[in-house]
Wavefront OBJ file of the C-alpha trace (Angstrom):
o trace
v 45.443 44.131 101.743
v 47.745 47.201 101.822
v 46.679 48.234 105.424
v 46.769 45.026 107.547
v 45.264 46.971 110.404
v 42.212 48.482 108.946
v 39.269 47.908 111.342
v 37.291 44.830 110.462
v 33.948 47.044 110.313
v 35.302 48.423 106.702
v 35.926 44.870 105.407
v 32.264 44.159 106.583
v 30.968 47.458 104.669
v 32.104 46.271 101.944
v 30.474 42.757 101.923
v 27.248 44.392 102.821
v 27.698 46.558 99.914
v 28.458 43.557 97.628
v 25.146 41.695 98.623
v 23.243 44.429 98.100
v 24.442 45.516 94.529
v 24.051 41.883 94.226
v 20.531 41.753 94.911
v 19.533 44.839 93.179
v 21.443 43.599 89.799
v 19.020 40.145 90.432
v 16.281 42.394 90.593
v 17.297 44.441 87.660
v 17.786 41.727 85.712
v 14.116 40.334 86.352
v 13.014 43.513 85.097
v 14.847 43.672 82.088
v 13.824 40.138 80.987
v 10.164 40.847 81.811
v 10.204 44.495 79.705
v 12.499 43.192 76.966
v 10.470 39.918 76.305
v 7.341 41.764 76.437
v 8.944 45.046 73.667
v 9.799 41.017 71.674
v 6.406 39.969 71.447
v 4.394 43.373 70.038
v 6.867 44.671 68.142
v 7.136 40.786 66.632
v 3.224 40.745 66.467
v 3.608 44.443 64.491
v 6.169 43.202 61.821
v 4.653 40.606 61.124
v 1.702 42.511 60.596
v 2.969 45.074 58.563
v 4.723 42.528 56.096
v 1.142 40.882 55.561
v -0.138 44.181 54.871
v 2.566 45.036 52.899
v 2.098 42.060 50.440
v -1.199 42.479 50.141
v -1.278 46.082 49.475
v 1.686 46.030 47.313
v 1.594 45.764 43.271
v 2.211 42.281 41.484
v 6.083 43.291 40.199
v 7.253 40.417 37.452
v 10.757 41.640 36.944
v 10.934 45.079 37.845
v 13.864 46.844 38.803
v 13.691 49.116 41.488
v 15.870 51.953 42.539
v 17.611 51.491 45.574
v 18.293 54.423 48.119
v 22.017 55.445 48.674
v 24.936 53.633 46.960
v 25.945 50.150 47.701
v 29.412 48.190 46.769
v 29.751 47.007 42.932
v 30.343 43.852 44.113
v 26.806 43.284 45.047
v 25.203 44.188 41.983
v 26.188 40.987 40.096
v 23.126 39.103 41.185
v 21.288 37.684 38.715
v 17.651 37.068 38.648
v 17.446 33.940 40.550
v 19.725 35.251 43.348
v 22.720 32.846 42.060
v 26.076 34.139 42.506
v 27.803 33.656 38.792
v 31.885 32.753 39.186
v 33.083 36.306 38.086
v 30.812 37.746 40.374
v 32.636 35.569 42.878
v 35.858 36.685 42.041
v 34.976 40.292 41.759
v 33.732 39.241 46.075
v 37.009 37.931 46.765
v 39.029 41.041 45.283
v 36.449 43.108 47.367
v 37.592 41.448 50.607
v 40.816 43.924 49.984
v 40.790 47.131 51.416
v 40.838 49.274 48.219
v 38.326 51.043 47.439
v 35.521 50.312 45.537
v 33.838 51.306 42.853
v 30.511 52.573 43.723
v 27.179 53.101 41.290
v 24.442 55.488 42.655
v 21.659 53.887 39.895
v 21.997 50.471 41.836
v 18.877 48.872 40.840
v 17.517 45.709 42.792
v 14.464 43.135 41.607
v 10.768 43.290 43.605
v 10.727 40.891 46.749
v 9.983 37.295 45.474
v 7.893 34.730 47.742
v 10.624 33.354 48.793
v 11.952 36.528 50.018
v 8.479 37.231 51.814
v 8.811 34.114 53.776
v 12.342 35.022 54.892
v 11.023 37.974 55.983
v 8.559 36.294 57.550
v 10.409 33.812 58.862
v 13.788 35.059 60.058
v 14.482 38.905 59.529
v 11.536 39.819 61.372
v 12.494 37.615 64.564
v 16.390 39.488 64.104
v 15.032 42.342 64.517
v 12.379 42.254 67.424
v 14.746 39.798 69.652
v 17.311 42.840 69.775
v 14.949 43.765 72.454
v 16.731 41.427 74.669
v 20.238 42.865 74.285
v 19.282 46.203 75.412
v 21.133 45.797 78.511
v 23.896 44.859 76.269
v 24.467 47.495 74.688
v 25.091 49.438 77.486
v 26.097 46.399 80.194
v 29.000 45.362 77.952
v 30.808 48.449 76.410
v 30.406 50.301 79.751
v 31.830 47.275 81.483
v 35.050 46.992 79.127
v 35.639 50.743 79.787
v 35.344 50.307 83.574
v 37.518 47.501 83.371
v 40.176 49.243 81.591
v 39.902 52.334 83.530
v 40.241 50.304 86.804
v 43.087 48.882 85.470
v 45.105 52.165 84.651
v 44.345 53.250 88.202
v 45.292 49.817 89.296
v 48.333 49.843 87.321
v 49.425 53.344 85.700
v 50.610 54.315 82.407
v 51.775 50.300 81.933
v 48.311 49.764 80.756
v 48.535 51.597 78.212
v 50.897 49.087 76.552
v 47.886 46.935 76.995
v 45.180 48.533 75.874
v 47.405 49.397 72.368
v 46.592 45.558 71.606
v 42.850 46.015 72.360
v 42.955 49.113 70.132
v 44.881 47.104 67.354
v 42.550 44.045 67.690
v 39.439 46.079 67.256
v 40.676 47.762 64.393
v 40.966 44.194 62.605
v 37.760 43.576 63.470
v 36.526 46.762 62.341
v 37.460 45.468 58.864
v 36.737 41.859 59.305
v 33.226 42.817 60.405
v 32.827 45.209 57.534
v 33.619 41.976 55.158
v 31.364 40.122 56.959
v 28.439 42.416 56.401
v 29.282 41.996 53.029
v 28.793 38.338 53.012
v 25.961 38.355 54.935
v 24.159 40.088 52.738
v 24.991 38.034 49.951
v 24.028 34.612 52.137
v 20.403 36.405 52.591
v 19.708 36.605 49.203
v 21.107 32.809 48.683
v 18.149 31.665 51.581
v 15.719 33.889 49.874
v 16.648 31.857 46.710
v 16.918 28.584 48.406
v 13.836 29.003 49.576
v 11.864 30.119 46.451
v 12.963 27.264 44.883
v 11.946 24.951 47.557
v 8.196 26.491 47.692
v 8.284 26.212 43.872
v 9.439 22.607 44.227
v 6.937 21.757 46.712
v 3.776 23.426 45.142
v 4.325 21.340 41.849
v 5.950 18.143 42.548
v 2.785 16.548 41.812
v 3.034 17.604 37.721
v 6.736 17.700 38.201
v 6.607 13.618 38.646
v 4.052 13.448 36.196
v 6.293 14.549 33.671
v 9.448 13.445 35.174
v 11.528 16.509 35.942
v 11.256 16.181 39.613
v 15.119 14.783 39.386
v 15.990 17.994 37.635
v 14.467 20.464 39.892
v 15.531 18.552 42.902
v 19.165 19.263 41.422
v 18.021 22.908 41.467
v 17.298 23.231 45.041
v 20.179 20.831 46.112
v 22.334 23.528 44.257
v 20.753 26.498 45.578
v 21.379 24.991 49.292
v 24.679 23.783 49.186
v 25.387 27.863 47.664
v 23.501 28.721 50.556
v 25.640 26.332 52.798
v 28.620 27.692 51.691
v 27.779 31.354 52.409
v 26.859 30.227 55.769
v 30.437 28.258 55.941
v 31.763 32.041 55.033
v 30.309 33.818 57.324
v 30.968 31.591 60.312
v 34.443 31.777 59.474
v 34.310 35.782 59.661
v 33.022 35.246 62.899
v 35.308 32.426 64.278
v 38.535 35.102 62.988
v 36.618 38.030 65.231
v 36.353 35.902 68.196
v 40.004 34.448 68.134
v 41.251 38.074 67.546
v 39.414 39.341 70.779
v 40.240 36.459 72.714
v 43.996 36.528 71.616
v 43.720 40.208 72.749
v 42.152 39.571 76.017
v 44.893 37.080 76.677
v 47.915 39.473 75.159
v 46.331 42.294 77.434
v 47.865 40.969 80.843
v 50.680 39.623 79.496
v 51.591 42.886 78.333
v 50.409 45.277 80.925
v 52.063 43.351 83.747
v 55.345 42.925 81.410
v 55.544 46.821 80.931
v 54.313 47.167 84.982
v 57.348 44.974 86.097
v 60.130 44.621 83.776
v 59.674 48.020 81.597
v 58.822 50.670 84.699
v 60.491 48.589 87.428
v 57.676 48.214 89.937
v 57.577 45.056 91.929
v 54.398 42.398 91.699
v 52.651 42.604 95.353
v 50.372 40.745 96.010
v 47.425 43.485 96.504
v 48.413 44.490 92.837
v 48.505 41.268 91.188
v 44.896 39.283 92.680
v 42.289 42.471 91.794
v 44.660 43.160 88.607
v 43.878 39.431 87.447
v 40.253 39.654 88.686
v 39.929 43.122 86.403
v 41.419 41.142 83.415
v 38.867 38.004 83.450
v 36.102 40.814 84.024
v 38.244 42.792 80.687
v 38.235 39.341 79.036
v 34.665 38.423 79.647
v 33.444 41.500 78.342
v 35.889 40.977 75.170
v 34.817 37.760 74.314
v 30.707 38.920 74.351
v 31.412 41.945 72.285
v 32.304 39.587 69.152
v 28.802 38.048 69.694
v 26.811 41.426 70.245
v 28.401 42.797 66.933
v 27.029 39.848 64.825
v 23.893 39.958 65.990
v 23.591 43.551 65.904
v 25.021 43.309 62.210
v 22.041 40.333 61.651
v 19.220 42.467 62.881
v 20.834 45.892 60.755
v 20.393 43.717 57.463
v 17.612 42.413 58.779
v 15.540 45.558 59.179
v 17.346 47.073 55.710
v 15.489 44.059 53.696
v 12.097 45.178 55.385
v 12.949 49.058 54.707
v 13.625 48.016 51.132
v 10.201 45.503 51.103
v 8.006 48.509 52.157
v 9.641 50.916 50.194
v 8.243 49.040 46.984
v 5.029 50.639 45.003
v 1.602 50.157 46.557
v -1.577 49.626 43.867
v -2.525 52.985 42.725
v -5.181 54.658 44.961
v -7.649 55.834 42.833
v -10.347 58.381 42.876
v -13.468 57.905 44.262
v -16.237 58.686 42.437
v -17.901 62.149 42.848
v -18.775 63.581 38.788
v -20.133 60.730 37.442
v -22.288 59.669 40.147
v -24.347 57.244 38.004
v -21.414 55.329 36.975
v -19.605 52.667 38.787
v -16.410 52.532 36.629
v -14.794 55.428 34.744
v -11.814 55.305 32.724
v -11.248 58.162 30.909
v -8.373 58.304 27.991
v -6.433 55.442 30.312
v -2.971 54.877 29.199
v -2.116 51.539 31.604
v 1.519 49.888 31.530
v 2.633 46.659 33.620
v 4.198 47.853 36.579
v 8.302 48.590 35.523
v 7.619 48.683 32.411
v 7.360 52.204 30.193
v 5.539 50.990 27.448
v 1.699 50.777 27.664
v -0.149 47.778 27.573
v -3.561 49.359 27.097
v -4.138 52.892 25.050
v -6.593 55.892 25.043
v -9.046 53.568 27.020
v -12.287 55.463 27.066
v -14.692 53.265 29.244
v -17.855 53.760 31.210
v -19.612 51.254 33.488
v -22.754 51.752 34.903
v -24.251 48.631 35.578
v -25.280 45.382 34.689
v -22.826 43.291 32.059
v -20.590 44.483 30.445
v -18.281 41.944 28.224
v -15.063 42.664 27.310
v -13.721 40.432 24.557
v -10.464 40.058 21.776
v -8.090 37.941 20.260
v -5.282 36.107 22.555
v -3.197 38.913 23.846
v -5.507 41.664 23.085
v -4.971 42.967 26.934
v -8.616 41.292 28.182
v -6.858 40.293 31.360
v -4.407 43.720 31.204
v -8.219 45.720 31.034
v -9.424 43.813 34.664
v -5.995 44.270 36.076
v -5.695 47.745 35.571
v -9.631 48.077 36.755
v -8.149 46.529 40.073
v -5.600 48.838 39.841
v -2.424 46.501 39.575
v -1.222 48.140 36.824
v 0.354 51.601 36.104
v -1.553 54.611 35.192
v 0.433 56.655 32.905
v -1.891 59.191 32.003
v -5.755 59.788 31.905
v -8.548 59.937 34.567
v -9.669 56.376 36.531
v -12.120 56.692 38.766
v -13.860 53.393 40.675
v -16.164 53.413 43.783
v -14.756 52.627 47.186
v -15.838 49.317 47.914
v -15.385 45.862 47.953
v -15.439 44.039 44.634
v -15.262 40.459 43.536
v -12.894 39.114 41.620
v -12.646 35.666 39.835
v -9.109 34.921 38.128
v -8.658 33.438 34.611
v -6.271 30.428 36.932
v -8.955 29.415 39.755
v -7.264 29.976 43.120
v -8.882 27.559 45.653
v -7.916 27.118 49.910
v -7.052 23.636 51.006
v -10.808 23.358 52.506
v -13.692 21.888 51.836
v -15.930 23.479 49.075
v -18.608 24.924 51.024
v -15.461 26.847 53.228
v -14.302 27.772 49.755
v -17.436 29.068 48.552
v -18.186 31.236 51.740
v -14.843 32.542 51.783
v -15.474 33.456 55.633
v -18.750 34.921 54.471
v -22.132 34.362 56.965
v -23.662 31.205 55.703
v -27.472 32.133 54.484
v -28.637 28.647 53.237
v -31.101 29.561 50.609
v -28.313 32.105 48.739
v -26.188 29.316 49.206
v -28.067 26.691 47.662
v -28.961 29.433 44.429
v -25.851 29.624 43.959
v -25.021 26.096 43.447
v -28.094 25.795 41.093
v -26.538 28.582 39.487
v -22.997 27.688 38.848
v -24.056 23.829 37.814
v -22.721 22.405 40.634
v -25.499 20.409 42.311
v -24.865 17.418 39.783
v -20.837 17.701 40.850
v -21.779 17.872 44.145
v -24.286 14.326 44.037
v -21.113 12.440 42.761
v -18.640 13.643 45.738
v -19.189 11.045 49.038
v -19.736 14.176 51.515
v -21.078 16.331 49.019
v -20.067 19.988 49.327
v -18.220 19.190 52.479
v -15.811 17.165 50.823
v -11.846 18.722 51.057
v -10.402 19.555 47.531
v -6.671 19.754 48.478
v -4.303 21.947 48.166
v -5.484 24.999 44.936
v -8.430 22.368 44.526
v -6.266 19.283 43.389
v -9.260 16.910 44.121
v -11.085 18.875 41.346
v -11.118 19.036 37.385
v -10.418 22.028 35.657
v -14.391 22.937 34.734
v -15.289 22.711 38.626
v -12.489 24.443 39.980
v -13.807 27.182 37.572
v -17.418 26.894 38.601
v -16.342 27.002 42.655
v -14.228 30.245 42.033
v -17.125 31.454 40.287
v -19.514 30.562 42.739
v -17.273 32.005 45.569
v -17.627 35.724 43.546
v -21.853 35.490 43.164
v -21.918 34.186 46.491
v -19.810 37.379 48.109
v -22.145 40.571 48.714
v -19.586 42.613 46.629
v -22.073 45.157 44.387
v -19.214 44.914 41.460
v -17.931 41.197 39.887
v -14.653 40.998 37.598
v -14.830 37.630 36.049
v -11.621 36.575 34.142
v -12.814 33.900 31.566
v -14.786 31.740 33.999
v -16.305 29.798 31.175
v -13.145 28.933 28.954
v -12.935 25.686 31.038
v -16.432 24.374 30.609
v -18.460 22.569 27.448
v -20.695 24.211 25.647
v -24.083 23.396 27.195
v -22.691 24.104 31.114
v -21.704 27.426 29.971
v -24.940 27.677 28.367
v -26.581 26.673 31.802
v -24.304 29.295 33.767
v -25.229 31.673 31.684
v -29.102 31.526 31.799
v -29.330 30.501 35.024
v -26.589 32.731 36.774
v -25.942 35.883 34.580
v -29.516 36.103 32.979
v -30.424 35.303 36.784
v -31.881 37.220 40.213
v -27.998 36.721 41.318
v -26.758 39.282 39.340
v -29.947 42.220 39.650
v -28.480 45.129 40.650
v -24.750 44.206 40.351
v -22.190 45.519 37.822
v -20.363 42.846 36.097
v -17.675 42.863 33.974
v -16.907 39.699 31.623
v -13.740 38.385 30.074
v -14.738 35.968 27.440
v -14.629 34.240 24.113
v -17.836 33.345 24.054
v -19.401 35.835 22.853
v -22.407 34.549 21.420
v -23.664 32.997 24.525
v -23.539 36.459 26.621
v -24.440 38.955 23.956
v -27.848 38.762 24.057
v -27.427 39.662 28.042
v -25.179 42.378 27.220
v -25.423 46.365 28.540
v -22.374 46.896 26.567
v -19.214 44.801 24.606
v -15.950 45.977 24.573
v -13.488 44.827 21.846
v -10.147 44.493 22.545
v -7.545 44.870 19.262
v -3.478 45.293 20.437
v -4.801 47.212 23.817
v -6.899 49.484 22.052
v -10.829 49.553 22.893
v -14.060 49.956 21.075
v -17.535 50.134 22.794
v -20.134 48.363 21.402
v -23.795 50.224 23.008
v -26.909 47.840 24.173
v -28.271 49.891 21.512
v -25.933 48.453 18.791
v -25.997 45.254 20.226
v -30.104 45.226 19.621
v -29.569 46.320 16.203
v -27.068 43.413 14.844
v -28.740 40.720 16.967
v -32.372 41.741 15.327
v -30.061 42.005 12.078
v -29.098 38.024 12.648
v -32.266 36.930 13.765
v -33.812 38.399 9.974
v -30.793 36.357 8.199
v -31.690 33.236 9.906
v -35.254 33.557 9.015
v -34.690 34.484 5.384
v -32.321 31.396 4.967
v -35.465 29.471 6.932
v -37.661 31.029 4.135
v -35.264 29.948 1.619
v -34.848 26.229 2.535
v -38.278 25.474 3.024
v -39.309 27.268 -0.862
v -36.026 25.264 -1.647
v -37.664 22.020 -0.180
l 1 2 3 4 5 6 7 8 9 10 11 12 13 14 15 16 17 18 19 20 21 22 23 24 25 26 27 28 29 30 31 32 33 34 35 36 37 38 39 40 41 42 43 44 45 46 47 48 49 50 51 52 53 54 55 56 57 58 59 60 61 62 63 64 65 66 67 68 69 70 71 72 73 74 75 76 77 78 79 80 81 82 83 84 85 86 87 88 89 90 91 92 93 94 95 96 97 98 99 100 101 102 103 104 105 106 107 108 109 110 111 112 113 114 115 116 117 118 119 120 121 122 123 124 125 126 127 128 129 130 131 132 133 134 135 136 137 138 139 140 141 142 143 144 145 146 147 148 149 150 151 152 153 154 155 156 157 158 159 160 161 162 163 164 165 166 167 168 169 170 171 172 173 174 175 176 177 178 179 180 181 182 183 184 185 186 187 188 189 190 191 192 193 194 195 196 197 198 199 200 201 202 203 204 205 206 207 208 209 210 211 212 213 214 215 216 217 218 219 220 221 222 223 224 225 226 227 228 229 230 231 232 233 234 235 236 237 238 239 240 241 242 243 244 245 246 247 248 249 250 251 252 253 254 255 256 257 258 259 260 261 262 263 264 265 266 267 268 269 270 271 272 273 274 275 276 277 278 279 280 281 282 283 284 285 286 287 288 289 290 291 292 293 294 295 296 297 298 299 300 301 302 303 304 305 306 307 308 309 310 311 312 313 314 315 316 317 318 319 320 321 322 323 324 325 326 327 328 329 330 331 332 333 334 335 336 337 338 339 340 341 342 343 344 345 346 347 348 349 350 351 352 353 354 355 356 357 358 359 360 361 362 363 364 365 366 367 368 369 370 371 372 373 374 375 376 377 378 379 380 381 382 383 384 385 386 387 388 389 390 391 392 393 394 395 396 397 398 399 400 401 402 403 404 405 406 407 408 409 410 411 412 413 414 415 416 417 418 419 420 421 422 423 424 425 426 427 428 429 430 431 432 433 434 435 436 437 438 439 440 441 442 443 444 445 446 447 448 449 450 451 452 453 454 455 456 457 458 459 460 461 462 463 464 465 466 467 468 469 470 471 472 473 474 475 476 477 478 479 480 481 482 483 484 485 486 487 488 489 490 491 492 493 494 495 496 497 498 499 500 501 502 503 504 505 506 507 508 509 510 511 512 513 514 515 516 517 518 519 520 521 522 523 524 525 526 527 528 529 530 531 532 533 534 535 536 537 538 539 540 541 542 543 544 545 546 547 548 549 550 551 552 553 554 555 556 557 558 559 560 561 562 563 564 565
């Protein structure tokens, strides 16, 4: 426009140009969607992956408090337990939104992941995350493009821009602290969902005995509580982020006004007309670029949370790794002056445990609260070694909890527990565990669906299919957590002759949590008596000795009755 008689050939160089840039930007952009989307997927795929692992690898934490790496605001340490944000707490988050300092606390502690949080993880922090993928492009398209734009602009214009671009500058400092108190909130609206949604699991899992004693009104106030906190975090946080977007779009608008006051008015240079129509097509490309910024910083803020909560989930203990044995090669279970706590917790549970396994039953038995259940738990390794020597073989064992824990499948599925299904083992076990009568009364027998943790089934055969689904597994070593507390007296009888006297358990080494003592002693290499987490070993040989010892005291009161008679 400033040289009206440039030849036309330039004017046509420079629409070639433009189509071709055009067409290689099309191109590029293929590309990028094609890369990015396929980075999305596997490194989606991997997360998720790695969280599974992660909570399957990881120890059972009831109310541990974890140190947390670095120092965080004081402000977000008033969280209680259930993730609720108390009213002082609240306050203390509105004086934080000031910009004073402070105060910080370097022992910041922070509670294990709950299911809740799991599924969040699950759910939404691994998907912020992996779907930054897609905005490579942006982080380089955009702030590249708002520099071009303003550079173009000074050339375009001269030191008037500069009047300009001090509005930019002052806008983005604003929303360097508006963002800052954003990424405060947003943290704080995390742990509200993570909340929101334990409760709702919670809710769901036992609304069946939560109408059956009428508190489903009460917990349904519970979770309409925890998501109208979380609604109101969320009504927070989109504020912060309407406030950045009117401040960069009240900048991109003050930007011209300014730069072409200072051009014309301050400096004196008149508004021609090949200044003013690429200086207004520079400021829509300056004001585009201004209004996606806003955008790209709350989504890069989302996915920097985002991947702190899954630093923070893997950070947390694994089970203890423990030896393998290599001494005591006859032995399949060694502990060897065991001191075992509950994980967080510095007292121990269990003390100068002194316990050798090697083979066949052995019965561990005690008063309520003895540490029976502490004793398999620490076998599995779920609980904290503080001192002594544990060594177990590295293989797969089988493991029957004191609460059955049964798939919404059928029972057979349940049983098999993805095993290969070998019909006569299959059938012994049945016979062994009692359940062919249960089995006659069901319409499609051992096909039939049980419902969610075996709802469709009383309490005695959702013991005897948990126990069935242990024999039934090829694992060499059983831990079986009171599998007989829920039956009558002459099933457990049956179980006991039939499946721990039986061919099932030759050459397995099983270790018993039980009451009944009187049924399994007879059957036993070895019992171990529990007293407040201290053990003592009761030898086959001993057990020999006191059951020949009862067997002489019945017959001598036999003796006596009959002379009596």
């Amino acid at each position: 426009m400033g040289n009206p008689y440039a030849p036309k050939r330039v004017a046509l160089t420079y629409a070639m140009l433009s189509l071709v840039l055009r067409l290689v930007a099309a191109q590029s952009q293929v590309l990028n969607l094609w890369y990015g989307r396929r980075c999305y997927e596997r490194s989606r795929g991997e997360m998720i992956m790695m969280v599974y692992e992660k909570a399957l690898s990881r120890k059972n934490i009831f109310d541990q408090q974890i140190p947390e790496r670095g120092s965080q605001n004081e402000s977000q340490e008033s969280e209680d337990n259930n993730g609720e944000v108390s009213p002082s707490a609240k306050q203390r988050k509105l004086c934080g939104l000031f910009p004073q300092r402070q105060a910080t606390s370097k022992g910041k502690v922070k509670t294990a992941a709950s299911m809740g949080k799991i599924f969040n993880l699950l759910r939404g922090d691994v998907y912020e995350v992996a779907q930054r993928f897609w905005e490579v492009d942006t982080l380089v398209d955009k702030p590249l493009g708002l520099v071009i734009a303003t550079v173009l602009v000074w050339k375009l214009l001269g030191p008037s821009c500069f009047l300009g671009i001090s509005a930019i500058l002052v806008a983005q400092v604003l929303n360097v602290f508006i963002t800052s108190m954003l990424l405060r909130w947003e943290r704080v609206r995390r742990l509200a969902t993570d909340t929101r949604l334990q409760i709702s699991s919670q809710f769901v899992e036992a609304l069946r005995h939560l109408r059956w004693y009428g508190w489903q009104n009460h917990w349904l106030r519970q979770v309409m509580e925890a998501r109208q906190s979380e609604l109101n975090l969320r009504i927070v946080t989109s504020l912060f982020n309407v406030l950045i977007r009117f401040v960069n779009t009240f900048a991109s608008g003050l930007f011209p006004v300014v730069a072409l006051y200072a051009y014309t008015l301050l400096a004196g240079n008149p508004l021609r007309i090949d200044i003013i129509f690429p200086a207004l097509q520079l400021f829509t490309m300056l004001e585009l670029r201004l209004r996606e910024i806003p955008g790209l910083i709350t989504v890069l803020i989302n996915a920097s949370i985002a991947m702190e909560r899954i630093e923070d989930f893997m950070a947390e203990p694994d089970k203890e790794k423990q030896e393998a044995l290599a001494s005591n090669a006859g032995a399949s279970l060694v502990l060897d002056s065991c001191y075992f706590a509950w994980p967080g917790k510095a007292s121990p549970v269990l003390s100068d445990i002194n316990l050798r396994v090697s083979g066949g039953l052995t019965v561990i038995c005690g008063k309520v609260g003895a540490g029976k259940t502490a004793l398999l738990q620490a076998l599995l390794g779920e609980l904290d070694r503080l001192s002594g020597v544990s060594e177990t073989p590295n293989e797969m064992v089988g493991y029957c909890s004191q609460t059955p824990w049964l798939q919404s499948m059928s029972i057979r599925d349940n049983i098999l527990f993805s095993s290969p299904y070998d019909e006569p083992r299959y059938k012994q076990v049945l016979e062994a565990c009692a359940l062919l009568p249960d089995l006659a009364n069901f319409k499609h027998g051992d096909l039939s669906f049980v419902g969610e943790n075996g709802i469709g089934l009383s309490g005695g055969q959702k013991a005897r299919v948990a126990l069935a689904r242990a024999v039934y597994s090829t694992a060499r070593i059983l831990y079986l957590d009171d599998p007989l507390s829920a039956l009558d007296h002459n099933t457990a009888e049956t179980i006991v002759r039939r499946c721990f006297s039986g061919p099932l358990m030759q050459n397995r080494t099983v270790v018993l949590v039980t009451h009944r003592t009187t049924l399994v002693r007879h059957i036993a290499d070895q019992i171990v008596h529990l007293h407040d987490g201290r053990a003592t070993i009761e030898d086959k040989q001993n057990i020999s000795s006191t059951l020949s010892i009862d067997d002489t005291d019945e017959s001598s009161s036999s003796h006596t009755t009959d002379d009596g008679a």
